[in-house]
BAFI-3210 file (N, C-alpha, C; in Angstrom, 3 decimals, decimal comma, padded with zeros to 6 digits):
// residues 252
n [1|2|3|4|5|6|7|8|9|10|11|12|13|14|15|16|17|18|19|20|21|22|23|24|25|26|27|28|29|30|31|32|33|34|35|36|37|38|39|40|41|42|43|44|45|46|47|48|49|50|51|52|53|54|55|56|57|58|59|60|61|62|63|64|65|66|67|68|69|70|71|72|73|74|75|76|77|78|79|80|81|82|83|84|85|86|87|88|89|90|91|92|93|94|95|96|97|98|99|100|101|102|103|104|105|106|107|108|109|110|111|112|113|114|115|116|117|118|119|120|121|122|123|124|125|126|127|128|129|130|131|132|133|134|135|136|137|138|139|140|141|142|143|144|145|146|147|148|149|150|151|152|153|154|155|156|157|158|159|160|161|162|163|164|165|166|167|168|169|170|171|172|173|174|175|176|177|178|179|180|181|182|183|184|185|186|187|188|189|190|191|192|193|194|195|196|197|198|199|200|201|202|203|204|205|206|207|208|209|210|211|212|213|214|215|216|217|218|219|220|221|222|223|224|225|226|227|228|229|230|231|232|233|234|235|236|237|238|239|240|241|242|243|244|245|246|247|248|249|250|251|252]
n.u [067,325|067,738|068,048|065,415|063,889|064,994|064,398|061,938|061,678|062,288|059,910|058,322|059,201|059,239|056,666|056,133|056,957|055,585|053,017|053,322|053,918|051,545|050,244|051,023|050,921|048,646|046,960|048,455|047,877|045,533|045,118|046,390|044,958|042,772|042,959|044,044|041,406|039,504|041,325|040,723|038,113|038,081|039,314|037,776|035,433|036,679|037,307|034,546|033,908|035,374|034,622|032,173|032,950|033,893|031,804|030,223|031,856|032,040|029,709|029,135|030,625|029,405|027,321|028,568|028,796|026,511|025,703|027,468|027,145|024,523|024,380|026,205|023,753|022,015|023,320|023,087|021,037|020,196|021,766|020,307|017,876|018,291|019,410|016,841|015,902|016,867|016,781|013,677|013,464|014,833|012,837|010,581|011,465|011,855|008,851|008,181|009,120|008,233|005,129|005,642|006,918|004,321|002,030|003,246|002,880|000,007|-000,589|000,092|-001,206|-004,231|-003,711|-003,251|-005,592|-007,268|-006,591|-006,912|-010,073|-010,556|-009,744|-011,846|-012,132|-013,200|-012,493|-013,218|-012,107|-009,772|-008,207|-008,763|-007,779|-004,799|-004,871|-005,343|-003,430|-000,901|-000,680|-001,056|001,779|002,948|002,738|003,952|006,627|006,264|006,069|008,856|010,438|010,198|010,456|013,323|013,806|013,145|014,840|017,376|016,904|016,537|019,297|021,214|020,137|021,082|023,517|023,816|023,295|025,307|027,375|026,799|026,777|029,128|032,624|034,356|036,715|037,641|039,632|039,135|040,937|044,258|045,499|049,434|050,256|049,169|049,466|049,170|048,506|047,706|044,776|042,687|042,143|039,931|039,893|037,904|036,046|037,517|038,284|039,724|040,351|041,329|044,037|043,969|041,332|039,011|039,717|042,587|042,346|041,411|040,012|036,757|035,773|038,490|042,228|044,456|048,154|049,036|051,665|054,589|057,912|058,448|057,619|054,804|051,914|049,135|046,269|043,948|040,555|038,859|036,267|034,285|034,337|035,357|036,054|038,740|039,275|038,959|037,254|037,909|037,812|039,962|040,935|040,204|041,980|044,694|045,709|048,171|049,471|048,646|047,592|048,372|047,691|049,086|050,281|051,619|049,364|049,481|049,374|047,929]
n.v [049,312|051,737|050,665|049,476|052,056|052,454|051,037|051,179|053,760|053,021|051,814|053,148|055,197|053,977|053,281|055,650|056,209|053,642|055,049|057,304|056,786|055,028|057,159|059,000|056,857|056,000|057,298|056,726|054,112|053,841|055,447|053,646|050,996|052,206|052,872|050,516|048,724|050,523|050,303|047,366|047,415|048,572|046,818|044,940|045,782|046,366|043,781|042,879|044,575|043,725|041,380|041,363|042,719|040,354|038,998|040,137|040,533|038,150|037,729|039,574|038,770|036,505|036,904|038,697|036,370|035,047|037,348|037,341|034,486|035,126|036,701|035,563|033,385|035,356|036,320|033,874|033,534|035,642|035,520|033,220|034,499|036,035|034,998|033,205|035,444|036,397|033,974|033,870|036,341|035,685|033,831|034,987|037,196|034,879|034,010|036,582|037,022|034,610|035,232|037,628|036,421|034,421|036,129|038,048|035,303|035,329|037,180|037,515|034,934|035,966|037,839|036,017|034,762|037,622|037,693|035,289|035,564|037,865|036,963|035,458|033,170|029,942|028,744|025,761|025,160|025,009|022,739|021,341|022,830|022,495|019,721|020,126|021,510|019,625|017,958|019,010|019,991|017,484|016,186|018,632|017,327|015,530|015,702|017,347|015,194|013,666|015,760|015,195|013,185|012,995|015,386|014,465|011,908|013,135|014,598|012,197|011,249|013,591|012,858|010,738|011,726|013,322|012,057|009,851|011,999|013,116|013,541|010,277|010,122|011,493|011,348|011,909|014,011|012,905|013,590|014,409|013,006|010,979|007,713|004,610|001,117|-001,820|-003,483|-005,547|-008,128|-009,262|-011,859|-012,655|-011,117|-009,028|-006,748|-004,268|-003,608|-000,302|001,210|004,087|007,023|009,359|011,548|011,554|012,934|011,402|010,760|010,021|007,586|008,004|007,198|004,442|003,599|000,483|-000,982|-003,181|-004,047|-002,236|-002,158|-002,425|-003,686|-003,265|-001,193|000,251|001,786|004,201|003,499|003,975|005,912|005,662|007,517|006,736|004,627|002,827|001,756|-000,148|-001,119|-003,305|-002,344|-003,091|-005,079|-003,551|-005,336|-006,776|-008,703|-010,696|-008,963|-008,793|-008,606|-005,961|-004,812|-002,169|001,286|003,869|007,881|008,183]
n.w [141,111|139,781|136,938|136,981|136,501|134,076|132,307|132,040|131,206|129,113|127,904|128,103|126,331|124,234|123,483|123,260|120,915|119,345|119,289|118,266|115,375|114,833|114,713|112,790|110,344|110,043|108,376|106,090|105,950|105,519|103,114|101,201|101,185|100,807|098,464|097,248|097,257|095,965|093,290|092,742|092,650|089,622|088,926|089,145|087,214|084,909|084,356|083,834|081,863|079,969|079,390|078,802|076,017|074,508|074,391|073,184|070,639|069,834|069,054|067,526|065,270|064,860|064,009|061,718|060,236|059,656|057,979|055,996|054,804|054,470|052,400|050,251|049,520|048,724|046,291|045,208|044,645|043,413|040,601|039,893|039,668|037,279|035,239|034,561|034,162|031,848|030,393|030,472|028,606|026,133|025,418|025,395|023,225|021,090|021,221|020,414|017,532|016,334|016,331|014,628|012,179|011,944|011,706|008,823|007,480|007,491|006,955|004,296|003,792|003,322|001,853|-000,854|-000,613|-001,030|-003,924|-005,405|-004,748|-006,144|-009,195|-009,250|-008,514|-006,841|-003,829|-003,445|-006,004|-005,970|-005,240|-007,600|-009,728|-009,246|-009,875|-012,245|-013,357|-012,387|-014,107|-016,740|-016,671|-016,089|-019,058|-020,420|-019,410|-020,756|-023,265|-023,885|-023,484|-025,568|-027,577|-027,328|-028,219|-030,890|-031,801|-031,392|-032,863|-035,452|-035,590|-036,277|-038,124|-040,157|-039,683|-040,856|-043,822|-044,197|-043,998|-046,219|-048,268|-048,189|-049,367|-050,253|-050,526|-048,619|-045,790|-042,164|-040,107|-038,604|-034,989|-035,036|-032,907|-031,653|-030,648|-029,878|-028,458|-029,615|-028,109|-028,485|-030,563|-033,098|-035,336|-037,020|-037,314|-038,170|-036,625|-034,216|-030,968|-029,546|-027,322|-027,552|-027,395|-027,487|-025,405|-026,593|-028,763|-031,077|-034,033|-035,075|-038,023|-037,908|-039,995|-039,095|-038,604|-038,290|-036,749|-036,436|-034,997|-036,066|-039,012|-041,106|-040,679|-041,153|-041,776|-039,926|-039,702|-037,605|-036,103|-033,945|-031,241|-027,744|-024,238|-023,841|-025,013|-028,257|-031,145|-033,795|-037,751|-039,963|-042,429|-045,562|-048,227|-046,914|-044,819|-044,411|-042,874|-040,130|-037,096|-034,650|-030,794|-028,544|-030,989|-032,525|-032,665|-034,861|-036,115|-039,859]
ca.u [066,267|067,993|067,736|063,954|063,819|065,328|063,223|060,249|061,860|062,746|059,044|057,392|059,366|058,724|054,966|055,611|057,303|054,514|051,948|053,381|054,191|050,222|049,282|051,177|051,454|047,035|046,280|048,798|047,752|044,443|044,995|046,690|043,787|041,370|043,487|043,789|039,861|039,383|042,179|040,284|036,476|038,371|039,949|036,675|034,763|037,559|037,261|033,307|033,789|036,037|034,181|030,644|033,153|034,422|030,700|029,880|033,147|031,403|027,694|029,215|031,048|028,518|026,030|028,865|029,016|025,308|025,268|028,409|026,251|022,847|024,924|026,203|022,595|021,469|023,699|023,063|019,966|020,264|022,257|019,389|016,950|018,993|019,417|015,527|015,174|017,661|015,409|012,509|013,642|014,967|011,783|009,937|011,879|011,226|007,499|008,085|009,508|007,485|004,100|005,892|006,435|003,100|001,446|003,761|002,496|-001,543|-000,702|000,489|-002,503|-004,703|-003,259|-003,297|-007,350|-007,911|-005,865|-007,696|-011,123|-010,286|-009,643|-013,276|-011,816|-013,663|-011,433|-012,830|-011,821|-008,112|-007,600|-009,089|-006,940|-003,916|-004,863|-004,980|-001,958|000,053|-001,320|-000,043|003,073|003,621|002,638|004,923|007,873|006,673|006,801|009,866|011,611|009,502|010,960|014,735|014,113|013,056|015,926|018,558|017,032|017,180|021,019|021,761|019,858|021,685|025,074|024,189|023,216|026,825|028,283|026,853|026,686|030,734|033,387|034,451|037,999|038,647|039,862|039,552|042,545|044,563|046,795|050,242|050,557|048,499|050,037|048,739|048,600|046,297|044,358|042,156|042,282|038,977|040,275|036,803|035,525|038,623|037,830|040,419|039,977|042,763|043,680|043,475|040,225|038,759|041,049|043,843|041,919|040,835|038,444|035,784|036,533|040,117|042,475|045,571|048,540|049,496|053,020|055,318|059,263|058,847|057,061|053,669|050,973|047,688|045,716|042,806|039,484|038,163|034,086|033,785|035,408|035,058|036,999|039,772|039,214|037,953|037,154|038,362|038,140|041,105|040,479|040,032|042,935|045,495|045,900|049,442|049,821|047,776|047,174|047,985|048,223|050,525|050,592|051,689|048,812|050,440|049,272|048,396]
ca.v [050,306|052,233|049,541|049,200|053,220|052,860|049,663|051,359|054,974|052,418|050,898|054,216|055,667|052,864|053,476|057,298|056,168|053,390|056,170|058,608|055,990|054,817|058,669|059,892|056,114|055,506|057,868|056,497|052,957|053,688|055,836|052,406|050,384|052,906|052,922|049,272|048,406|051,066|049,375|046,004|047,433|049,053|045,467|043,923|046,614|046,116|042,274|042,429|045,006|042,589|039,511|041,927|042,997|039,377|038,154|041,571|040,331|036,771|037,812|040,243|037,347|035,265|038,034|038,971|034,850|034,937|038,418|036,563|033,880|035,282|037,649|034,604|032,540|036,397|036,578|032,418|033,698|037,072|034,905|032,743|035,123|036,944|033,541|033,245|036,718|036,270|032,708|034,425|037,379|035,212|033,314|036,356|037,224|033,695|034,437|038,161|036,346|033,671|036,018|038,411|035,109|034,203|037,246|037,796|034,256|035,191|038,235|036,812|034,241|036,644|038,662|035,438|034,887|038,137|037,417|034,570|036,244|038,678|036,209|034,878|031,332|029,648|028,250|024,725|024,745|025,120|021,602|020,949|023,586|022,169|018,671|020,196|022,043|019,178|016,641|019,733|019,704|015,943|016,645|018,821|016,529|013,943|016,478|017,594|013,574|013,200|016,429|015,674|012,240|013,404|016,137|012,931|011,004|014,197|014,485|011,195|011,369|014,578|013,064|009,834|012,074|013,918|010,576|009,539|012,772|013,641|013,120|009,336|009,944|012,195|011,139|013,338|014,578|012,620|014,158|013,230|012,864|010,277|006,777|003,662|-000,161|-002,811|-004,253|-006,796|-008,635|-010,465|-012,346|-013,397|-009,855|-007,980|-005,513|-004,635|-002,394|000,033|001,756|005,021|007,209|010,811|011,492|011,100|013,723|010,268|011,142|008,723|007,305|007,956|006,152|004,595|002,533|-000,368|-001,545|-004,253|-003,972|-000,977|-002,371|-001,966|-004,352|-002,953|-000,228|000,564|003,005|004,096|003,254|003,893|006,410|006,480|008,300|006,350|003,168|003,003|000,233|000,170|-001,886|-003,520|-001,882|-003,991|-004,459|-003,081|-006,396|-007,273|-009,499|-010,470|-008,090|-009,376|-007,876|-005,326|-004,236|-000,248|001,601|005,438|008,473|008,171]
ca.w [141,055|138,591|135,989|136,688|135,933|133,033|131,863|132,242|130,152|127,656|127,369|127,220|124,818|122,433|123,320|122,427|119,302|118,329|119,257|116,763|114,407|114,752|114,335|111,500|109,319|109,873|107,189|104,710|105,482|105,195|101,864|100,584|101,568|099,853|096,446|096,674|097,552|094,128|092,216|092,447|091,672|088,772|087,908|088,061|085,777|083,353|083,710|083,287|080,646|078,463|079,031|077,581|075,000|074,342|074,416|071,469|069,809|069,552|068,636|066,133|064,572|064,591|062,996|060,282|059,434|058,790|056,821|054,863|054,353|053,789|050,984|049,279|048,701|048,142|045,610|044,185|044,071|042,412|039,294|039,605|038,975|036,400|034,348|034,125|033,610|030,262|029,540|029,988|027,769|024,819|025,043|024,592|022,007|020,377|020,486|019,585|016,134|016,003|016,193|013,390|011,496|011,462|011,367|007,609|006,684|007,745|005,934|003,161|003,125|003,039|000,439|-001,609|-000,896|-002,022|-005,098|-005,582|-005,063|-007,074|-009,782|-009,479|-008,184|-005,345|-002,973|-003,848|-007,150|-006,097|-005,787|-008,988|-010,702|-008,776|-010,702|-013,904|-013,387|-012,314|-015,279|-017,779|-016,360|-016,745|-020,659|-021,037|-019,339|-021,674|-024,385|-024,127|-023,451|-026,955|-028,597|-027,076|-028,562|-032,184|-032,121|-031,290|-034,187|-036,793|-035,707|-036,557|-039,945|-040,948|-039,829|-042,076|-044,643|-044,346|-044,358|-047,625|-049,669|-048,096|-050,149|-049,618|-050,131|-047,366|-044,458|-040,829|-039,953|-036,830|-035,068|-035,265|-031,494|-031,569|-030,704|-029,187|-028,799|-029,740|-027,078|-028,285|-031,943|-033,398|-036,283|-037,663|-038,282|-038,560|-035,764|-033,222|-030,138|-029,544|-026,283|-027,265|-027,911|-027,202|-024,593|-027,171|-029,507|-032,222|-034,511|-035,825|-039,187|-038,713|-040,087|-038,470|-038,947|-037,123|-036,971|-035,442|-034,991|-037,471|-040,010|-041,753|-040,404|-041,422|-041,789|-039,441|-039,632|-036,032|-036,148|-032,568|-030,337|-026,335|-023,462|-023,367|-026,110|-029,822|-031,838|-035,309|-038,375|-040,594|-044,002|-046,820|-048,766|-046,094|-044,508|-044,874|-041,975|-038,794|-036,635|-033,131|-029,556|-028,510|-032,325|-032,360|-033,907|-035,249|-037,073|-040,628]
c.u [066,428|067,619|066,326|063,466|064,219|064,625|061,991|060,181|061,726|061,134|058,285|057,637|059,110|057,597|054,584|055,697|056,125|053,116|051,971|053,102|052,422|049,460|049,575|050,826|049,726|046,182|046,757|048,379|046,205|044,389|045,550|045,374|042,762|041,735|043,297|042,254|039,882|040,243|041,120|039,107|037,077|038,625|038,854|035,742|035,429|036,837|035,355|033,316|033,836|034,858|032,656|031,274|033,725|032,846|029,916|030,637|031,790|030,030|028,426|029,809|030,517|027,762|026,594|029,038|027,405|024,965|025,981|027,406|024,481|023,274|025,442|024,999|022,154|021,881|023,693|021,718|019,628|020,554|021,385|018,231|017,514|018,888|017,827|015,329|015,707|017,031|014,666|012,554|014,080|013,763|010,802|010,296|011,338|009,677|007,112|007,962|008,681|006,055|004,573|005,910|004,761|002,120|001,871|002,653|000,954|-001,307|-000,839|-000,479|-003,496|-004,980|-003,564|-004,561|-007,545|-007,674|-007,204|-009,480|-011,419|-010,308|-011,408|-013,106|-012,458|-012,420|-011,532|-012,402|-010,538|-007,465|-007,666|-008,252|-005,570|-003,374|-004,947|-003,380|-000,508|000,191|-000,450|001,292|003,582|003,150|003,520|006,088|007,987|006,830|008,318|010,952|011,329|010,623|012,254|014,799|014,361|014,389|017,440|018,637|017,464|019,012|021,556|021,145|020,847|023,193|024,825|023,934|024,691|027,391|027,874|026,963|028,580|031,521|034,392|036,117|039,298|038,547|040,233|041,075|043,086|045,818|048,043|050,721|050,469|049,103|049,750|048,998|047,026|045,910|043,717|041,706|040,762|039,498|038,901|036,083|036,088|038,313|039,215|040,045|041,854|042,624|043,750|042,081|040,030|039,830|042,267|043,351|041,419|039,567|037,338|036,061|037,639|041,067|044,064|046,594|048,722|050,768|053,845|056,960|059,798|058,251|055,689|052,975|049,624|047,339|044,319|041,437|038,918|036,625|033,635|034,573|034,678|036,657|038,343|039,866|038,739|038,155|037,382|038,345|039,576|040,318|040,851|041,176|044,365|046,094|047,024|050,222|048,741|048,190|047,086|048,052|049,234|050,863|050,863|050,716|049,245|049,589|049,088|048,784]
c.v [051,205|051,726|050,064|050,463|053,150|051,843|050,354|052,559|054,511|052,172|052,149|055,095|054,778|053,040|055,009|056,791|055,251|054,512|056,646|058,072|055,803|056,226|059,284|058,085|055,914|055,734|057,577|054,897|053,018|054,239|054,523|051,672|050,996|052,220|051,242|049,050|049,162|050,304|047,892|046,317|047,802|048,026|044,876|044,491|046,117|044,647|042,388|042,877|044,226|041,497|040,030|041,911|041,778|039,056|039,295|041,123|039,291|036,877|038,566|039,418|036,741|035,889|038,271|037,320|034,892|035,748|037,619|035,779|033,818|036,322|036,636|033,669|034,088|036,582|035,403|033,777|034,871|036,694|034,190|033,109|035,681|035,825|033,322|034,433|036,875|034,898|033,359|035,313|036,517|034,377|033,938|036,725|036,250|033,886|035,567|037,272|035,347|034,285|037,145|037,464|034,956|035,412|037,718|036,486|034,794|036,422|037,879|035,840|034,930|037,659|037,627|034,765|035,974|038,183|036,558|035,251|037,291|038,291|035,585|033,594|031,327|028,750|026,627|024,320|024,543|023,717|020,914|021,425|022,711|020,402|018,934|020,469|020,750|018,078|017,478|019,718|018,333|016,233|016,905|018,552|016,068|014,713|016,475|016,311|013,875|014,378|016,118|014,319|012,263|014,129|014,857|012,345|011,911|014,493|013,185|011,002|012,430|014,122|011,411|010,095|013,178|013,082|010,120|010,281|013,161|012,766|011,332|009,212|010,737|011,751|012,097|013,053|013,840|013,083|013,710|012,418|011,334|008,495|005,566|002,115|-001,107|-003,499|-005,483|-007,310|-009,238|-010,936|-012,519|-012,114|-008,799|-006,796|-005,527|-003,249|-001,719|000,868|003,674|006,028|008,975|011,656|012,093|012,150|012,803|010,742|010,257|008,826|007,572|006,873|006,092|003,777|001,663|-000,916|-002,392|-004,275|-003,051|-000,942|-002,362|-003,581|-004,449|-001,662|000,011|001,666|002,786|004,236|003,685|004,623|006,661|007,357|007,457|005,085|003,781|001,630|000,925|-001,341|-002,135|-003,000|-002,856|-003,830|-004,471|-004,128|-007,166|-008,498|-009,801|-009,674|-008,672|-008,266|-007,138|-004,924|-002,391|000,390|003,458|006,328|007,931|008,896]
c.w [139,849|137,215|135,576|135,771|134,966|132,047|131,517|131,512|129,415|127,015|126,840|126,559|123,960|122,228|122,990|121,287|118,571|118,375|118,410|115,705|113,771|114,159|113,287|110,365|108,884|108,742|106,110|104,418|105,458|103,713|101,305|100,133|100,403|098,044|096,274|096,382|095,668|092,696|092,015|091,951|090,327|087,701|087,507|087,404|084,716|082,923|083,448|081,698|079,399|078,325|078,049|076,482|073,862|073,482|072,619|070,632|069,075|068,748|067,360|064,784|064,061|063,687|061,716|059,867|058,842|057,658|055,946|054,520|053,597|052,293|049,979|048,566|047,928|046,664|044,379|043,659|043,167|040,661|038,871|038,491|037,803|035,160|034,075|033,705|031,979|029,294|029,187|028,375|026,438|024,465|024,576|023,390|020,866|019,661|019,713|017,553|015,586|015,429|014,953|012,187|010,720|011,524|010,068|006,904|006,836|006,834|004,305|002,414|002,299|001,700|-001,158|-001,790|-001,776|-003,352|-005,560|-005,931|-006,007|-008,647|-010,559|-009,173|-007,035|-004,950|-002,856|-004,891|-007,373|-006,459|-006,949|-009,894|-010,438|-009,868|-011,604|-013,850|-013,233|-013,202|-016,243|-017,554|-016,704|-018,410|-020,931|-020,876|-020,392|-023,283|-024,911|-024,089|-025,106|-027,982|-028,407|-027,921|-030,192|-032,302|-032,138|-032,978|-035,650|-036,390|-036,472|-038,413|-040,735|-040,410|-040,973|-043,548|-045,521|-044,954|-045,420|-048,418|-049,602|-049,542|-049,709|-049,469|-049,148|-045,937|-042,931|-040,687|-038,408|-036,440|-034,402|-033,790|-030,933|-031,260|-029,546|-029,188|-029,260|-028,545|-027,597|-030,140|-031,977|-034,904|-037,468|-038,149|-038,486|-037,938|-034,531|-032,207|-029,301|-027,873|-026,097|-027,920|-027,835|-026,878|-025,660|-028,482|-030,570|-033,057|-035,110|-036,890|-039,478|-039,078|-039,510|-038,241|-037,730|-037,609|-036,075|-035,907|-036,143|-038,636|-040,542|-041,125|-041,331|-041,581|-041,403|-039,664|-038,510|-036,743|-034,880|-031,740|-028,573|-025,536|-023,911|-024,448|-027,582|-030,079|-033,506|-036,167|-039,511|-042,077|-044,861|-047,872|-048,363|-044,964|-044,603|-043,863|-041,036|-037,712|-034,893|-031,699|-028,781|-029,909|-031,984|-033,135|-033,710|-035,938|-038,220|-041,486]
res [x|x|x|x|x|x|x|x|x|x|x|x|x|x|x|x|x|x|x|x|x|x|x|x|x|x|x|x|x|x|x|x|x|x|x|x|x|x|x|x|x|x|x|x|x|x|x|x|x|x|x|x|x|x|x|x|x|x|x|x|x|x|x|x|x|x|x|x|x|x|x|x|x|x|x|x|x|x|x|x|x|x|x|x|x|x|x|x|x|x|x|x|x|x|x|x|x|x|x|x|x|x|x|x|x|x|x|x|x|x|x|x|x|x|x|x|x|x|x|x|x|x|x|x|x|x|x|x|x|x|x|x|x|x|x|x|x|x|x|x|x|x|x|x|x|x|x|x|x|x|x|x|x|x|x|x|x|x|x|x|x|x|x|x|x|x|x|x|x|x|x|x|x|x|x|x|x|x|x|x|x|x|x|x|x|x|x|x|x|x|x|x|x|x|x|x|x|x|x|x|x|x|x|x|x|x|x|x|x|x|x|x|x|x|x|x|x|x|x|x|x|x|x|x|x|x|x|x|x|x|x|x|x|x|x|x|x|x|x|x|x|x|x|x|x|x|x|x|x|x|x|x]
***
């Protein structure tokens, strides 16, 4: 019996203690409860927030790829235009110059009508004048061949008139420098051609020895002097041997 009494203290003190327990713990497990429940709308604001601010991220992205892009053709095209606008402008230019050009030359025509008119010339008579003018002109080409031809021939008279009135026994002066070979012998008209000439200072009618292993050959007179050759005859007389190729011809 005792027992039972004490069975039955035991049960309803445990039912004071969950009583209390129930009366003081209700308000903290309900304040839990609350905070949680708020904690989670809080989580899923956040999470909508992000995913708008994800989805703004993305659009803004996307919006600065097109500005990037619409700023790069903006900008082909800006060089574009800029490049025609610097064509254009030198083409302008071109005509600017071109129209000063010919506006000078129309000037200039002009100036040379009233010249003309001024003159008393009609403007068909130009080509007519033009054919005199260019007929006189050939005239006086053929003139002047004619006078350069006459002046030629009076040189040559007044140097064969030197040559016969000169004194016959002077001989030009050669100078002593002077020293060459024989190139080419003619036996039959006693002419030989030597290899040196102008060049070599030679003077026409000079005269000049020729010699072989030191010794006296001949005695030449140049008749003929070019750059670099003369022709000479064997003087009459002076003939002491033949006169062959490779002969030394010297100073005389």
């Amino acid at each position: 019996m005792l027992l039972r009494i004490s069975l039955i203290l035991a049960i309803l003190a445990g039912l004071g203690i969950i009583g209390v327990s129930q009366f003081v713990l209700r308000p903290q497990i309900t304040e839990i409860r609350d905070t949680r429940d708020e904690n989670k709308r809080q989580w899923d604001r956040t999470q909508t927030e992000l995913t708008k601010t994800k989805k703004t991220l993305k659009e803004t992205a996307e919006d600065l790829a097109k500005t990037k892009s619409t700023l790069e053709e903006t900008k082909t095209q800006l060089a574009a235009t800029t490049t025609r606008f610097e064509n254009e402008q030198k083409r302008a230019n071109g005509l600017q110059a071109d129209k000063d050009r010919l506006s000078a030359l129309l000037k200039s025509a002009q100036d040379d009508l009233y010249a003309w008119t001024n003159l008393g010339v009609k403007i068909t008579d130009i080509p007519i004048m033009l054919t005199d003018l260019k007929n006189t002109r050939g005239q006086v080409e053929a003139f002047k061949e004619e006078n350069k031809l006459l002046h030629e021939k009076v040189k040559k008279k007044e140097k064969t008139i030197i040559e016969l009135t000169s004194d016959k026994n002077t001989d030009p002066v050669v100078p002593r420098t002077v020293k060459g070979k024989v190139l080419v012998v003619d036996p039959k008209w006693d002419f030989v051609v030597l290899d040196v000439g102008a060049r070599n200072e030679v003077p026409e009618k000079g005269v000049l020895l020729v010699s072989r292993n030191g010794e006296l050959v001949a005695k030449v007179r140049v008749m003929n002097v070019q750059d670099q050759r003369s022709i000479a005859n064997i003087m009459p007389g002076w003939k002491l041997k033949d006169v062959t190729e490779g002969d030394v011809v010297l100073a005389y």
